[in-house]
DOVEX-450138 format. One record per residue: x, y, z of N, C-alpha, C in turn. Coordinates in steps of 0.1 Angstrom, whole numbers, plus 5000, padded with zeros to 4 digits. Each point is the difference from the previous one (the first is absolute). Layout:
REM residues N
XYZXYZXYZ;...
This chain:
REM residues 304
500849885000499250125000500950125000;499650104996500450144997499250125006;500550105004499350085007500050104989;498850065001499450104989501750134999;499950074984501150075005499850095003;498850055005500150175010500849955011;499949915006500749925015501149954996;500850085008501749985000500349955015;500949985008500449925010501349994999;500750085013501850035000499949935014;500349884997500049895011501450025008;499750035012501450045012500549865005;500950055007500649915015499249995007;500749945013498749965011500050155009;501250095001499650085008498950134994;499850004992499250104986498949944995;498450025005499249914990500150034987;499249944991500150014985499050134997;500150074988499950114996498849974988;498950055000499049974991499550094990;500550044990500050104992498449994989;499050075001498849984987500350114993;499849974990500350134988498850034996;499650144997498550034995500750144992;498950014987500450144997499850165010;498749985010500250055008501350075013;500849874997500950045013500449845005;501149935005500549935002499149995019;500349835004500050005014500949915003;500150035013501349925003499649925018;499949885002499849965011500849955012;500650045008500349995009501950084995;500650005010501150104997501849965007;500049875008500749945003500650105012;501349925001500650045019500850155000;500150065007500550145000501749974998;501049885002500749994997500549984985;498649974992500249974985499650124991;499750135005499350144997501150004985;501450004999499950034989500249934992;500349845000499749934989498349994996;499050005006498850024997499750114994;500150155005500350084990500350024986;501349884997500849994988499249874995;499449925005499149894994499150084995;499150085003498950055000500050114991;501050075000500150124982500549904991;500749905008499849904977499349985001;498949955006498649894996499350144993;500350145006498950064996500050094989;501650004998500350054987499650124996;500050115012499250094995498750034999;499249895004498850055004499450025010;498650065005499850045012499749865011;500250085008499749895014498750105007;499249914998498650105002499649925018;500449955003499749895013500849945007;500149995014501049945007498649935004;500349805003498949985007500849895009;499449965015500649905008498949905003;500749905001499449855002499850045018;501250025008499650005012501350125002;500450015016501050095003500649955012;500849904991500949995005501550004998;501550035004500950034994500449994991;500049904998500249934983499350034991;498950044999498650064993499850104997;500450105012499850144998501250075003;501249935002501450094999500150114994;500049994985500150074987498750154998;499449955012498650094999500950154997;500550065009499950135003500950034985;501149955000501150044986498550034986;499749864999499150004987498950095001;499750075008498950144999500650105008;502149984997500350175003500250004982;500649884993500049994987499850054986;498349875003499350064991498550085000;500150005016498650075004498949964992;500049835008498649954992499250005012;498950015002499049935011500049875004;500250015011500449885013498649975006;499749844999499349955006500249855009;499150065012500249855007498749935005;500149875001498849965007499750055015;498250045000499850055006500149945019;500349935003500549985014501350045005;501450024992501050054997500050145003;499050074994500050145004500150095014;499449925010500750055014501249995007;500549864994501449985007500850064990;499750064987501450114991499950155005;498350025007499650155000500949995019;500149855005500450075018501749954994;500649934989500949924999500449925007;499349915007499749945013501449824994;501350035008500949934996499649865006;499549955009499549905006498949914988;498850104993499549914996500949984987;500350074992500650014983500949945006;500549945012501449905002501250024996;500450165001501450055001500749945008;500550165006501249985013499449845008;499049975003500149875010500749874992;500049974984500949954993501250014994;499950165009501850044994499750044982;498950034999499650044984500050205003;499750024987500450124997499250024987;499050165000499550034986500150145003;499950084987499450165004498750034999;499850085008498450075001500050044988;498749994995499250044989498350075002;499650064992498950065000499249914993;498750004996499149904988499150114997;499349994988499250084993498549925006;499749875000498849975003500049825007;499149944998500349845007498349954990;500449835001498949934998499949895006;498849945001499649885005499349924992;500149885005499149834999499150064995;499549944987498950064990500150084990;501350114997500250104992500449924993;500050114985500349944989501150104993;501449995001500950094992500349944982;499850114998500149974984502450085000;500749834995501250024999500349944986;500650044996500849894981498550034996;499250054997499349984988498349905008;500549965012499049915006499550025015;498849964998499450005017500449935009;500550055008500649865013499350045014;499249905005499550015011500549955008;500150135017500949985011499249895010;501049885005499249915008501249985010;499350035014500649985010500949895003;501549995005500649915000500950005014;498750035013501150015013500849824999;500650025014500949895004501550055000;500650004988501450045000500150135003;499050145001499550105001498650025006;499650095010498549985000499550064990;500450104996499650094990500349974985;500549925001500649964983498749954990;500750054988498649974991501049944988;499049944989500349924986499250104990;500650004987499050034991499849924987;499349965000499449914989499050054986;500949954986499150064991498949864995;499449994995499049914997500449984984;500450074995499550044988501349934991;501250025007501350024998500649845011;499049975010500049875006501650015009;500650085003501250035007499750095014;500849945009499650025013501450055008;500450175004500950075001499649915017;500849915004499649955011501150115016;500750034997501050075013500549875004;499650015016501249885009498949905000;499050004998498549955002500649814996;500450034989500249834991501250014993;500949915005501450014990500249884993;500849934989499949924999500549835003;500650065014500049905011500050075014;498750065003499550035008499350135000;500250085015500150114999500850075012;499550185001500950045007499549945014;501150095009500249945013499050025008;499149885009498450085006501149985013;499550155010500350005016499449985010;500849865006499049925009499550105013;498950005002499750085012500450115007;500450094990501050165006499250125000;500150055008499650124998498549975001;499349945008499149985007499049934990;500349994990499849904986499749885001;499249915000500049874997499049924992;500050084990498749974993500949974985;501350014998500950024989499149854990;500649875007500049924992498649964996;498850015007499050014998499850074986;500550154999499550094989500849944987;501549924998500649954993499349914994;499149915005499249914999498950074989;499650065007498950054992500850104984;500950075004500350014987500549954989;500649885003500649864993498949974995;498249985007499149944991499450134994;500050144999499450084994500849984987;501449954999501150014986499349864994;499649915008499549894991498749994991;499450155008498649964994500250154984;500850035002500650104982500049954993;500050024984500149944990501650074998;501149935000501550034996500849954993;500250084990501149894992501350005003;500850145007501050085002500150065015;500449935008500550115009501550054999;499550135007501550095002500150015015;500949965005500350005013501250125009;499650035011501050085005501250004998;500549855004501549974995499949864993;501150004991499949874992499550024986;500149914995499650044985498849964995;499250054992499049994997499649854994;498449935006499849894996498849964998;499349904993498949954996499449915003;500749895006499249945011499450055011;499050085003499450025014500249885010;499149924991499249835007501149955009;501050044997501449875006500750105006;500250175000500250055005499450025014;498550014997499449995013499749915011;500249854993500449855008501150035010;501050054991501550015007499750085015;499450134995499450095010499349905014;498849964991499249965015500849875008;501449964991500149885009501050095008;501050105000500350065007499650045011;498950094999498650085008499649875013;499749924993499949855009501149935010;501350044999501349965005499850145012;499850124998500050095008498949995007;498849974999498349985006500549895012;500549914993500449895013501550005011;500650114995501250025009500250184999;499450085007500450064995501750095006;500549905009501650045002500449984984;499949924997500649964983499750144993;498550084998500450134993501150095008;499850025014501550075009501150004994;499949894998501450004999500450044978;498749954996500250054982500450175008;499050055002500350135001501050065006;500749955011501150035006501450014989;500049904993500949924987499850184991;498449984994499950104992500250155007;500350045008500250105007501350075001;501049885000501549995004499950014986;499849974988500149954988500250144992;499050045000499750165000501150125000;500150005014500950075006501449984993;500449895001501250014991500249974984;498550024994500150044984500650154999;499350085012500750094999501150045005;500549925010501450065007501049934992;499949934997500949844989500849995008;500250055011500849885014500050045011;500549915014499650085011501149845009;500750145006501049935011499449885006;500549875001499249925009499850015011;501250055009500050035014499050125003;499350064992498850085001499049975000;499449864991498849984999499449965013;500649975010498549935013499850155004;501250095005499450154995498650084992;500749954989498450004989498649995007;500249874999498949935000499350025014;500550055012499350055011499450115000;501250104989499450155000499050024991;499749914987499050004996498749975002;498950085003498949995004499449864992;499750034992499549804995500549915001;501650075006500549814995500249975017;500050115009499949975017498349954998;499050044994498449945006500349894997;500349954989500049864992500349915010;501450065005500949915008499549995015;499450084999499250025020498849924999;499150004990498549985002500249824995;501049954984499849894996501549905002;501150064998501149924997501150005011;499750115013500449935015501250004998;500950044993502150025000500450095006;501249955004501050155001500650084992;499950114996500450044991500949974992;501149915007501149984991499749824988;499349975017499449874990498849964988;499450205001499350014989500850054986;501050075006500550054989500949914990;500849885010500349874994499349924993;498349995003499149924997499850074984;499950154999499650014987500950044989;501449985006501249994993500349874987;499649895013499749874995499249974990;498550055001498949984994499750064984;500950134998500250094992501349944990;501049985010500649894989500049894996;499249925005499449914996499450024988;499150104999499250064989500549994992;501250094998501250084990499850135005;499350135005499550085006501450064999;500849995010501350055008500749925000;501350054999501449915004500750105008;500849875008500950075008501850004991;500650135006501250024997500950065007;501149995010500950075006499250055011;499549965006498850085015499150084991;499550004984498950094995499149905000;498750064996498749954996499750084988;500449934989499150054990498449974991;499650094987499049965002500649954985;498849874991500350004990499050054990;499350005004498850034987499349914996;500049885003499349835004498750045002;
């Protein structure tokens, strides 16, 4: 399958979601805007794709670092109109670092302004087609998908990837309704008619059906243990953090990992270590992966 060519797709790394470009004679849109540390190769992605034409729209899947890094640069730029889904709007308007999951992950974005927001039900006309906005909490509470009918492709965010999706957080922040809402939006993606999804990170694919199996048997491994997601998320947390630092002293990390606010709840509420034997634990786990290797007392990251 082939995705229509008003829809272009400048598929990132893992610290940068992917970049969703619709072309219309009206004015180009561009969805989501990747991590504040990638501001100017996204920039430089984003005038070749556009070659000179206008950028009539910034729009976001959800707001979070990865997602909306790029926000503020791309509408000092090209001063297109910025929109976000409408739950999103109070934690950009107080910039409330706790819920968008900044500083307490050791993440980082710049403040931005927005021109307007939408919700579950709207219908944005991008590339030439109608795509209707459907709620996609769990990895976000606020996060939404947009789906065209027409065009049969589903701008999914972290919602569905094609071996999984993004990271749901077990019980934080007085939250515990995560995996429940994941549930439900794993079957809201089954009940779409899709030929194509485009996914936050990873590359674009056409199996839904087997993408979404993968999903629910995941979803199902965390339902019945949920230290097993703790500790995904603890993994993907550390993981993060040194996409962007690309290394970090070893003799610092039980340091780290105490001072950071997520990765001390994790470790208080589910995984019970000492700092140092958590920071050993996910040293191991990460290289195991391919994630990180060690060298000379460093920790690096690889891009795995």
């Amino acid at each position: 399958m082939k995705l229509p060519e008003s829809i272009q797709v400048m598929e990132r790394g893992w610290l940068s979601s992917n970049n969703v470009v619709l072309h219309a004679r009206t004015g180009a849109v561009v969805v989501d805007s990747g991590y504040g540390a990638h501001v100017p190769q996204t920039l430089a992605l984003l005038e070749h794709v556009l070659a000179g034409k206008k950028l009539a729209r910034l729009v976001n899947t959800h707001c979070h670092s990865d997602h909306m890094g790029g926000n503020a640069a791309i509408r000092a730029k090209y001063g297109c109109r910025t929109s976000i889904p409408e739950g999103e709007a109070a934690l950009i308007d107080d910039w409330d670092e706790q819920a968008l999951i900044l500083a307490i992950a050791d993440q980082r974005a710049e403040r931005f302004s927005y021109d307007d927001s939408f919700r579950d039900g709207d219908t944005l006309q991008m590339g030439g087609y109608d795509w209707q906005v459907i709620a996609a909490p769990g990895h976000d509470t606020h996060a939404v998908m947009f789906h065209s009918p027409e065009a049969r492709v589903l701008i999914s965010g972290d919602a569905l990837w094609e071996n999984g999706f993004g990271v749901v957080f077990p019980q934080l922040f007085g939250r515990d309704t995560a995996l429940a809402e994941t549930r439900a939006t794993l079957e809201a993606i089954g009940r779409l008619d899709v030929d194509m999804v485009i996914p936050g990170h990873g590359r674009p694919f056409g199996d839904a059906g087997a993408a979404l199996e993968r999903a629910f048997y995941r979803l199902e491994g965390y339902e019945e243990d949920i230290t097993r997601l703790a500790r995904h998320c603890a993994k993907v947390m550390l993981s993060f953090a040194l996409l962007e630092k690309r290394s970090m002293p070893l003799a610092e990390l039980p340091a780290y990992v105490a001072r950071v606010p997520i990765l001390a709840e994790l470790n208080s509420r589910y995984l019970r270590m000492t700092p140092a034997a958590m920071a050993e634990w996910l040293v191991n786990e990460l290289e195991r992966a391919g994630a990180v290797r060690r060298n000379d007392g460093m920790l690096y990251a690889t891009g795995n």
